[in-house]
C-alpha positions in Angstrom: -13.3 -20.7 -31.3 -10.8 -20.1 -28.4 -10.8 -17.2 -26.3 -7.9 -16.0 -24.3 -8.6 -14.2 -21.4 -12.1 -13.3 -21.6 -13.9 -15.3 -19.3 -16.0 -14.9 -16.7 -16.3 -17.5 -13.4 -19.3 -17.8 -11.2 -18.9 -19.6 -7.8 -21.9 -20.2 -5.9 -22.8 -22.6 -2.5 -24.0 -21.8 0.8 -22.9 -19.3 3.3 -20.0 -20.0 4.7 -18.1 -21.9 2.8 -15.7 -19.3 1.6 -17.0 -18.5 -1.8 -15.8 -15.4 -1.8 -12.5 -16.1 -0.8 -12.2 -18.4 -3.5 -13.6 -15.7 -5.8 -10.8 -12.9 -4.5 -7.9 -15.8 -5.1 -8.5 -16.1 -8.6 -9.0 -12.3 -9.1 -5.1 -12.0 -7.7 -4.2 -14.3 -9.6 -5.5 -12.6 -12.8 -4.3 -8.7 -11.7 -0.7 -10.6 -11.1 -0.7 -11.8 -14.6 -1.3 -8.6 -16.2 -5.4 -9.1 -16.5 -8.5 -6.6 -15.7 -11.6 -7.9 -13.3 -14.0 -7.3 -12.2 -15.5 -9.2 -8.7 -19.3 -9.3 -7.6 -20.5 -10.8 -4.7 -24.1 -11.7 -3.3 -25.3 -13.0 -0.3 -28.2 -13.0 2.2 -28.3 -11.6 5.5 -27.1 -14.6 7.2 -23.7 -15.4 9.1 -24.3 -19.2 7.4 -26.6 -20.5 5.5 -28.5 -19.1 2.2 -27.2 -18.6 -0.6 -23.9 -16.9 -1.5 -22.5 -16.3 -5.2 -19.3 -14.7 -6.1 -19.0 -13.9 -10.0 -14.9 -13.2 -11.6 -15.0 -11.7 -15.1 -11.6 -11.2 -16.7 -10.4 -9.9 -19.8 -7.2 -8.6 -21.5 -8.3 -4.6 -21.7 -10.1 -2.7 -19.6 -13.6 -4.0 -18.0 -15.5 -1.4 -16.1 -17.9 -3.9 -14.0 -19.7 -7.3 -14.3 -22.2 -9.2 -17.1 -25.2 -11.4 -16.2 -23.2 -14.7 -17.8 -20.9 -16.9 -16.8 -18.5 -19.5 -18.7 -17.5 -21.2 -15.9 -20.2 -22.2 -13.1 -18.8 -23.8 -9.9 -21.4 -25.4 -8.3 -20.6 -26.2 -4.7 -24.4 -27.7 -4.1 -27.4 -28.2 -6.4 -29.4 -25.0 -5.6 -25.6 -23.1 -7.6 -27.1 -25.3 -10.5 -30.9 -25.2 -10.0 -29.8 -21.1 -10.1 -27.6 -20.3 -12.3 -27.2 -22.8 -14.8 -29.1 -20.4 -17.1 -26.2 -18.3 -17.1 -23.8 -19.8 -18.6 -22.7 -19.1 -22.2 -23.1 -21.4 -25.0 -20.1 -24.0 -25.2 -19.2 -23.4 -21.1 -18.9 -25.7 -18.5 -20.1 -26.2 -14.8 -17.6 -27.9 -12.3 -19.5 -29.9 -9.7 -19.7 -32.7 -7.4 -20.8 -35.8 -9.0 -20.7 -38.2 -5.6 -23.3 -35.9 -3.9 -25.9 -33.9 -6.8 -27.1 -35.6 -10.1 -28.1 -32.7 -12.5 -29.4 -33.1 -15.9 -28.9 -29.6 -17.4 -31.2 -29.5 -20.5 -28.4 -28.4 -22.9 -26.3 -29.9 -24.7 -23.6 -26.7 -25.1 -22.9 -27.7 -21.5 -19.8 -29.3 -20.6 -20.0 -31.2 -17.4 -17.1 -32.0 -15.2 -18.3 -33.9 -12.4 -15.3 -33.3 -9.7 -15.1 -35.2 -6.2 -14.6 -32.0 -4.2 -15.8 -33.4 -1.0 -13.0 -36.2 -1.3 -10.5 -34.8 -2.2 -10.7 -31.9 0.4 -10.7 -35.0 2.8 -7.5 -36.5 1.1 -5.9 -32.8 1.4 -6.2 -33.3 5.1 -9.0 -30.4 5.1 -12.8 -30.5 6.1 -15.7 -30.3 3.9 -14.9 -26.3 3.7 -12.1 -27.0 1.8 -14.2 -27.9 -1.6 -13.8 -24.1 -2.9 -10.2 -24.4 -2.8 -10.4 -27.9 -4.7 -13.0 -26.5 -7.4 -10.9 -23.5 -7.6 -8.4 -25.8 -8.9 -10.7 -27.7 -11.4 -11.3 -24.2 -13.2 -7.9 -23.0 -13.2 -7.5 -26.4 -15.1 -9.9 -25.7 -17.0 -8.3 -22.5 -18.3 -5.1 -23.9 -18.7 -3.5 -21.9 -16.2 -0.3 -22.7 -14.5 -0.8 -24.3 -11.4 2.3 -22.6 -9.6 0.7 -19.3 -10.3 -2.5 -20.7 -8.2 -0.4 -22.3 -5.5 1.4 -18.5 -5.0 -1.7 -16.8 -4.5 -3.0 -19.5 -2.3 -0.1 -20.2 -0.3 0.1 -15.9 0.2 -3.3 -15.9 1.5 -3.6 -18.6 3.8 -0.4 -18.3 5.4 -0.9 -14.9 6.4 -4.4 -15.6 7.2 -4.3 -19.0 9.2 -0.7 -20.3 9.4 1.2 -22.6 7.2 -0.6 -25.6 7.9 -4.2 -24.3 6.6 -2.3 -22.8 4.0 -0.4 -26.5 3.0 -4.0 -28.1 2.9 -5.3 -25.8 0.9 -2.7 -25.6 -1.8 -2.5 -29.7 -2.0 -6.7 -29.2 -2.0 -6.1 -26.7 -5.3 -3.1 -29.5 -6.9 -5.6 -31.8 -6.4 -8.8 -30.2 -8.2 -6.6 -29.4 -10.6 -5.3 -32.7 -11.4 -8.5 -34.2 -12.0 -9.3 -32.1 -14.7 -6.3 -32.6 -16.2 -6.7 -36.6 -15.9 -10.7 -36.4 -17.0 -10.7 -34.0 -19.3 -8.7 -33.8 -21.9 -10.0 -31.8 -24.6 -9.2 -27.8 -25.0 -12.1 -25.5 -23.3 -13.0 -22.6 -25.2 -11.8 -19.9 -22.7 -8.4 -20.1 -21.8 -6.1 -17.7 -19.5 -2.6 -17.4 -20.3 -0.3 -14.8 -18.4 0.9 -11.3 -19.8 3.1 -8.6 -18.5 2.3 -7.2 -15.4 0.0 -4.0 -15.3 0.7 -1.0 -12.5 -2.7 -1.8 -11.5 -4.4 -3.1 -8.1 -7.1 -5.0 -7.3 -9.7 -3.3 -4.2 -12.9 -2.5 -3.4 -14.6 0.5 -2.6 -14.3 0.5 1.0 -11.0 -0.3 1.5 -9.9 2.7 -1.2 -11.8 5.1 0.6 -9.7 3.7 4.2 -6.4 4.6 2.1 -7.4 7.9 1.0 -8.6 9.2 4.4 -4.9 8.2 5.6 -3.3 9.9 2.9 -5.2 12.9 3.1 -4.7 12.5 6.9 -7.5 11.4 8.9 -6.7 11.4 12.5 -9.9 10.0 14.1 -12.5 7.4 12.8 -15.7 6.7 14.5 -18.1 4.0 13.3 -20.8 1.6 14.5 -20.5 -1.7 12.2 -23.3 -1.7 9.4 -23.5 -3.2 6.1 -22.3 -2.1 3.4 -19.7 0.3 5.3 -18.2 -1.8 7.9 -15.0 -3.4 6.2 -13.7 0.4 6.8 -14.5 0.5 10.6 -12.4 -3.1 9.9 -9.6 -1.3 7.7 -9.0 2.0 9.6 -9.1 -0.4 13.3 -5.7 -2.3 11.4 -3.8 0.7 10.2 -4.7 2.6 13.4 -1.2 1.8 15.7 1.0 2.6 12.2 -0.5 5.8 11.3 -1.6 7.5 14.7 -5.0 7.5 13.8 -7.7 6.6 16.9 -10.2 4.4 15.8 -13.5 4.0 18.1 -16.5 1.5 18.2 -19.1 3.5 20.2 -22.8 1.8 21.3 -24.6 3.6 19.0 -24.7 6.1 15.6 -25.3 8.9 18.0 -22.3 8.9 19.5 -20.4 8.2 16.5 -21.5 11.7 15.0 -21.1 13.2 18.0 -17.8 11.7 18.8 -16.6 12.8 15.3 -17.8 16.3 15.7 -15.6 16.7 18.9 -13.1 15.3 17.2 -12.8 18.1 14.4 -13.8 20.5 16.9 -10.8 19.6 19.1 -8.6 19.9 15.4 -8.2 17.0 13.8 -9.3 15.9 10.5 -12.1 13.8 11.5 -14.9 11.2 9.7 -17.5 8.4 10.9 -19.4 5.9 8.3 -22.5 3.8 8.5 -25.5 2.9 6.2 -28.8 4.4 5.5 -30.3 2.8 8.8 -27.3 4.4 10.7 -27.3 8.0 9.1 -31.1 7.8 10.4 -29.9 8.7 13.9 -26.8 10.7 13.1 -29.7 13.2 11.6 -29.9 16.0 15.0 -25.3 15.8 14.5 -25.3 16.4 11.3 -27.4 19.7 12.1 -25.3 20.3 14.9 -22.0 20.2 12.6 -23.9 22.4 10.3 -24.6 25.1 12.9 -21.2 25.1 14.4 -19.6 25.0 11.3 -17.7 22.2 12.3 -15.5 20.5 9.4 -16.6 16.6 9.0 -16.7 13.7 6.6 -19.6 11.4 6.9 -19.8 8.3 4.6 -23.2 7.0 3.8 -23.4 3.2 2.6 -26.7 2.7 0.9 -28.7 -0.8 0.7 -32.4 -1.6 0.4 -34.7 0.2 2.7 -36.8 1.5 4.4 -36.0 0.0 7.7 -33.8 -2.9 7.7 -34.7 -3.7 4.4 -32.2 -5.5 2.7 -28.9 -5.6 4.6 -26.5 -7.0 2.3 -28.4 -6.0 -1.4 -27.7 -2.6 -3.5 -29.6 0.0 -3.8 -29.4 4.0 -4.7 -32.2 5.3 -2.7 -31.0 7.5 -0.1 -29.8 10.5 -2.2 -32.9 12.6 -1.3 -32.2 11.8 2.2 -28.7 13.2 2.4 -29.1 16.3 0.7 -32.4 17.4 3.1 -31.2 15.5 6.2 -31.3 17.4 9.3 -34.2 20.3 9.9 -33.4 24.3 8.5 -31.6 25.1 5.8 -27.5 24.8 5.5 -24.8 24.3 2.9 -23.6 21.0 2.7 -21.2 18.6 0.1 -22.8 15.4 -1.4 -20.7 13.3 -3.5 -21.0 10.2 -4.8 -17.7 8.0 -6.0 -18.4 5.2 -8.9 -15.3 3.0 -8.0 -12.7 2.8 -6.2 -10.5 5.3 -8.0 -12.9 8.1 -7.4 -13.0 6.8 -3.8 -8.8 7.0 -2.8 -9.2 11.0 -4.4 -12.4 12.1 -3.9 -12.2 11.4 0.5 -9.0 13.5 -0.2 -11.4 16.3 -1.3 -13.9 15.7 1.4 -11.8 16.4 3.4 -10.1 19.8 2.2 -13.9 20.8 1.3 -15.2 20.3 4.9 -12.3 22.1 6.5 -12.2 25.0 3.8 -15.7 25.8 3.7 -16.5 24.6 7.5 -19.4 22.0 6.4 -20.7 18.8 6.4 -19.5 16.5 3.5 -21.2 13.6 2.8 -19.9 10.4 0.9 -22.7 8.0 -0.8 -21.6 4.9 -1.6 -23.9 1.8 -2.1 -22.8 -1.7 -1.7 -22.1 -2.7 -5.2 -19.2 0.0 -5.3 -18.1 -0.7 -2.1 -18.3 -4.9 -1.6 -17.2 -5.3 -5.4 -13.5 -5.6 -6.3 -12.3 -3.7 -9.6 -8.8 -3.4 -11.2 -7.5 0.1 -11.2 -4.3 1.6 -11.5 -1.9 2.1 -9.1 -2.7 5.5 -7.7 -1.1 8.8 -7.5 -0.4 9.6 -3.7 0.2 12.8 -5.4 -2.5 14.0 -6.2 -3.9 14.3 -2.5 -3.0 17.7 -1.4 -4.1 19.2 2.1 -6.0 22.4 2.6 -7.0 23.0 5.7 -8.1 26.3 5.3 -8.8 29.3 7.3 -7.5 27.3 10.6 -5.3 30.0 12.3 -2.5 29.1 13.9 -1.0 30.3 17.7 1.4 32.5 16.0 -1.3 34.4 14.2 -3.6 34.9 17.5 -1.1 36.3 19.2 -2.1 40.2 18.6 -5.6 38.9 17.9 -7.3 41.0 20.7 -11.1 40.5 19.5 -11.3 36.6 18.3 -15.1 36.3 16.1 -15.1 32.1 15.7 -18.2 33.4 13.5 -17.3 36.3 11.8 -19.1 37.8 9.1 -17.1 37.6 6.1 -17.2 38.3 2.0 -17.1 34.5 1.1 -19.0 33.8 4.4 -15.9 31.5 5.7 -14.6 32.7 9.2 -11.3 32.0 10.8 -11.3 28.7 13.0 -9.4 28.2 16.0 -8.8 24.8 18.2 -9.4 24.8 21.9 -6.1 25.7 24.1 -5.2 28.3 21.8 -4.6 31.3 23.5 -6.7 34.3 22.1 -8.6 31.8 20.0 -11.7 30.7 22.9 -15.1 31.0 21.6 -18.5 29.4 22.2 -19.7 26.6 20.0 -23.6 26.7 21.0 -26.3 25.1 18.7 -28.5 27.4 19.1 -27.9 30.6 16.6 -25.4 32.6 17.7 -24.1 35.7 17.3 -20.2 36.1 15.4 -18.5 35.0 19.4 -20.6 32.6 19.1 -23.4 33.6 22.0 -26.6 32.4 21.9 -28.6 35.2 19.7 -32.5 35.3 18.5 -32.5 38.4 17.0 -33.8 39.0 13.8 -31.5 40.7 11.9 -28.4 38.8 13.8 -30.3 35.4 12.0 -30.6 37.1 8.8 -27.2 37.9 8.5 -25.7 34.3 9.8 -28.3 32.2 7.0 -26.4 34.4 4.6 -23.2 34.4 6.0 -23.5 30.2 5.7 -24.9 30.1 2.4 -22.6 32.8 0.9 -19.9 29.8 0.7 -21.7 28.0 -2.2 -20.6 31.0 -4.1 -17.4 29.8 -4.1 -17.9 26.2 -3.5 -19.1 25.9 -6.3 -16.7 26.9 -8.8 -14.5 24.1 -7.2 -17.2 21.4 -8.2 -16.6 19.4 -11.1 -19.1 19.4 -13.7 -20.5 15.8 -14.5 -18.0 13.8 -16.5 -18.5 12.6 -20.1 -17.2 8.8 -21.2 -17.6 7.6 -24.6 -18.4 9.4 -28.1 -18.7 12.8 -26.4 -20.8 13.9 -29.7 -23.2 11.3 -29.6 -26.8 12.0 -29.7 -27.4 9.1 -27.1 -26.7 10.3 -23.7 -27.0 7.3 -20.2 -27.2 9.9 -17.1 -26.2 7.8 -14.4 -24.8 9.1 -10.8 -22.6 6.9 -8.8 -21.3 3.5 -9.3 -24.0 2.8 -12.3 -21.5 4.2 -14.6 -20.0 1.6 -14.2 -22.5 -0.8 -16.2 -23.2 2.5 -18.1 -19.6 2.4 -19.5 -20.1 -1.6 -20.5 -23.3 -1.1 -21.7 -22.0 1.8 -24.6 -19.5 -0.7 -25.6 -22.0 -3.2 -25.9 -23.6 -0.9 -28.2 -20.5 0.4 -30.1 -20.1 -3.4 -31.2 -23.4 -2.4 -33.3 -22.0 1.1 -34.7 -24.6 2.7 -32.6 -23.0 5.7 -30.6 -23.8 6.7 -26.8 -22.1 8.4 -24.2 -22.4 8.5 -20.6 -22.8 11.5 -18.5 -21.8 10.6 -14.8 -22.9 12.5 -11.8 -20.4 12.4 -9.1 -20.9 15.6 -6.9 -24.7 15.9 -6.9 -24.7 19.2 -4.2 -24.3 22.5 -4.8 -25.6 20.4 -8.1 -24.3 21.7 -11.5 -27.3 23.3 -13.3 -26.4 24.8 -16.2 -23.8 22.3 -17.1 -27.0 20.1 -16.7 -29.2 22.0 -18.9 -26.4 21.9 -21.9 -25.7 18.3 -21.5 -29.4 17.0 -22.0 -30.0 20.0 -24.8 -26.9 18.5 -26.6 -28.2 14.6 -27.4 -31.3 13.5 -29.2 -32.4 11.0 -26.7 -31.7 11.1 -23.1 -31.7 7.9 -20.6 -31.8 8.0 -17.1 -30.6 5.0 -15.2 -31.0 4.7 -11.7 -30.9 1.9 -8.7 -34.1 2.8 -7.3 -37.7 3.3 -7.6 -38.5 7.0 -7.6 -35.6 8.2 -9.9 -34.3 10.2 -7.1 -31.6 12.3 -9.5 -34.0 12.9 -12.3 -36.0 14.7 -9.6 -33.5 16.4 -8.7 -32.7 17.1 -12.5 -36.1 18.8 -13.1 -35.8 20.8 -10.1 -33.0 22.6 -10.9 -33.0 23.0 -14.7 -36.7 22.7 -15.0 -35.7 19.7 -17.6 -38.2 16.2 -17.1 -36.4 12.9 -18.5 -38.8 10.8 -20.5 -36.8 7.7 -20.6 -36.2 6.3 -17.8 -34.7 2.8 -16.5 -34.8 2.1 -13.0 -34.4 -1.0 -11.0 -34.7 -1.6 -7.2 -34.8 -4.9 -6.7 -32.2 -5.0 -4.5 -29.8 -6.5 -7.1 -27.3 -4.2 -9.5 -28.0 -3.1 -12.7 -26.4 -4.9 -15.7 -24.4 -3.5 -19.1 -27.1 -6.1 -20.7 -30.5 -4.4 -18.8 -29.0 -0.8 -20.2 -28.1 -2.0 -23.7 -31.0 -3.7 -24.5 -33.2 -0.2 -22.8 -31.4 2.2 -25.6 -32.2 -0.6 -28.1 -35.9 -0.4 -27.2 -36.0 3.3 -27.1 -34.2 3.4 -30.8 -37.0 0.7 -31.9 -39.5 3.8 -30.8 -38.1 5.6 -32.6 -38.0 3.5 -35.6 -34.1 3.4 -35.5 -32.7 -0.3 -35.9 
């Protein structure tokens, strides 16, 4: 039985051989012609060498994040095969090079189609890197796409990339690929793609949404040292620097970048810095030090597998516990966690009007699968990003201000805040406690009153938190408790399960701190069987879960291999539970 446009393409070869350029070509191409994907990419730690995949599912309607198969599997050497070969759906093909790898599959569903990339990158006038560009070719063939909608894409990308001669090759390299499949193989393939009216949708990943909500929301200074998974934004925000007035700065170390961005929204300006897990490890003593000065800033936190090094370039959701006890003492802070990129573009936007309203720390966790993976989303709503500075007092209001408290104790615990050069507005930022001008102060009751005075914002902060968000049959008795960018598979895995007239919803954690209790407690009181899915070891929410509603979550799936959860690993877990329960 044909398919149209439901497939799903797996690339795979060694570092450095631009598999996941390849993979973002054919993902444009898709979004252009009105289709949803999804795009995953894995790869070592390794500038070359090792082994890189990228994997393109597509489909007509919505698709919320990628599957564990594959119907096409480009195999740019034999270890892509030796791999992967597994993965690929009953009735799909694998595109290879027959001139350099002999492969006997062991199935018979498999259609072969043995492609002379390495030649006919040479007869493009390209190198041996050129191969992805043929094979991407091959498939497109294979789908029965039109070539000129390739050639566009690939002409687009190259030229602006690397001139018009790289982009010539590569396009003759694509025609190429593309004609021998058309030449060998001439029966119909199963999946085929076939253009439909253009969607207001884009296609982007994590990182780069977050870069273009900071702007909007206006972000006027960006520290960062480059680490994985969070450096395509030190990348991003370095390009759109000149055109937006915004300074951009690569300092030696994480210490200075907190510091840096501290000064920054102590001198005014709205003010963030990224890293990783690794990174954040030495911005700890700054983050303090914003907390204490109740200086507004946004610090995104890029999680992969630790401790240590760990794994560089792998998921991973295990620095939540970190973040929300970072730093020594006690002090308000914001921890959020944005599932894709939509919740990225608006949710920096609200970073940054909850740092400067309530004078905090507000910190961003993303891991690499949301932030490296590219997703189709609709075009969004500049909009919707409104600015709130809050109580920042302006020269005009100083001017009969006679007795200036930068600290002053308050009803809602948020004091007026003042920039330096303002006339009436100077006060003492000291880490040490302080007194409401801001002068060093130990005394008792003084340190009493300002550890109240602090936490007295969560009052209000949080009625501004949203309470987790439901998706799917909102009266099922199934509930998936995921925080992060696991709704993502979450979301796949109920319709996975919907297929089999078996109900779930998904209950999605997205600001974790101040964390929603009793919105918590009626949630998990509300379905018959709860799930807890996690990328880590220790369950890091569900502890967090019990602590606050007093509520322990029997079922539990977690995974922290280093590789993302699948819809597949979740559907078959609420299977298993049902079995337990002696539910079919």
């Amino acid at each position: 039985m044909v398919e149209v446009n439901k497939f799903a393409v797996k690339l795979g070869g060694e570092a450095g051989y631009g598999i996941a350029e390849a993979g973002k070509i054919l993902a444009k191409v898709c979004v252009r012609s009105g289709l949803y994907t999804v795009v995953t990419n894995e790869y070592p730690s390794l500038i070359r060498g090792g082994h890189n995949t990228a994997h393109i599912r597509v489909e007509d309607r919505e698709i919320y994040s990628h599957i564990k198969t594959c119907d096409i599997l480009i195999a740019l050497n034999k270890e892509t095969m030796d791999l992967h070969m597994q993965e690929i759906t009953p009735n799909g093909a694998v595109i290879y090079d027959g001139a350099e790898t002999k492969i006997e599959t062991g199935r018979k569903d498999v259609q072969l189609c043995s492609v002379p990339l390495a030649q006919l990158a040479r007869e493009a006038g390209g190198e041996r890197i050129v191969r992805n560009t043929v094979a991407l070719g091959a498939a497109f063939a294979l789908l029965q796409g039109e070539f000129e909608m390739l050639a566009n894409v690939i002409q687009e990308t190259y030229h602006e990339k690397k001139g018009s001669k790289i982009a010539s090759i590569n396009k003759k390299a694509a025609e190429l690929g593309y004609s021998c499949i058309k030449e060998k193989y001439k029966g119909p393939f199963r999946n085929q793609f076939k253009k439909e009216k253009q969607k207001q949708s884009i296609l982007l990943d994590g990182n780069t949404a977050l870069c273009l909500g900071a702007v909007k929301a206006g972000c006027k200074f960006h520290a960062q040292y480059p680490m994985t998974p969070s450096s395509g934004i030190l990348s991003y925000m370095a390009q759109q620097a000149m055109e937006y007035n915004i300074i951009v700065v690569q300092p030696e170390d994480e210490i200075s970048v907190i510091n840096m961005a501290i000064g920054a929204a102590f001198a005014g300006v709205r003010s963030m810095c990224a890293t990783a897990g690794g990174g954040f490890a030495l911005m700890v003593e700054g983050v303090g030090l914003a907390a204490m000065t109740e200086t507004p800033v946004v610090i995104i936190v890029g999680q992969r597998g630790g401790p240590s090094t760990g794994l560089p370039t792998k998921t991973e959701q295990g620095d939540l516990r970190f973040v929300l006890h970072v730093a020594q003492g006690e002090f308000p802070r914001v921890v959020l966690a944005p599932g894709d990129p939509a919740e990225c573009f608006y949710e920096i936007g609200n970073a940054f009007n909850l740092a400067e309203k309530y004078q905090l720390p507000v910190l961003i966790l993303t891991d690499k699968y949301v932030v490296d993976s590219m997703f189709t989303v609709p075009m969004f709503d500049q909009d919707k990003i409104k600015i709130d500075r809050g109580y920042l007092i302006t020269e005009k209001q100083l001017e009969n201000w006679n007795d200036f408290k930068r600290y002053q104790f308050t009803e809602d615990g948020i004091s007026p805040r003042s920039v330096p050069g303002q006339k009436n507005g100077i006060y003492k930022a000291a880490s040490d406690e302080h007194d409401e001008y801001g002068y060093v102060n130990e005394d008792p009751e003084n340190r009493k009153k300002m550890m109240q005075k602090r936490f007295k914002k969560l009052e209000l902060l949080q009625g501004e938190i949203p309470e987790p968000k439901i998706y799917g049959d909102k009266d099922a008795d199934i509930a998936i408790i995921v925080w992060g960018s696991v709704k993502n598979q979450a979301r796949e895995a109920i319709k996975l399960l919907a297929k089999e007239n078996i109900a779930a919803k998904v209950i999605h954690y997205l600001y974790i701190s101040p964390f929603p209790a009793e919105a918590t407690r009626h949630l998990l009181k509300e379905a018959r069987i709860n799930l807890l899915v996690e990328n880590n070891l220790t369950s890091q929410l569900g502890s967090i879960i019990q602590e606050h509603t007093g509520i322990f979550i029997q079922h539990r799936l977690l995974k922290s291999d280093g590789l993302p959860l699948s819809p597949e690993e979740i559907y078959l877990k609420v299977k298993q539970i049902r079995g337990a329960y002696g539910e079919i």
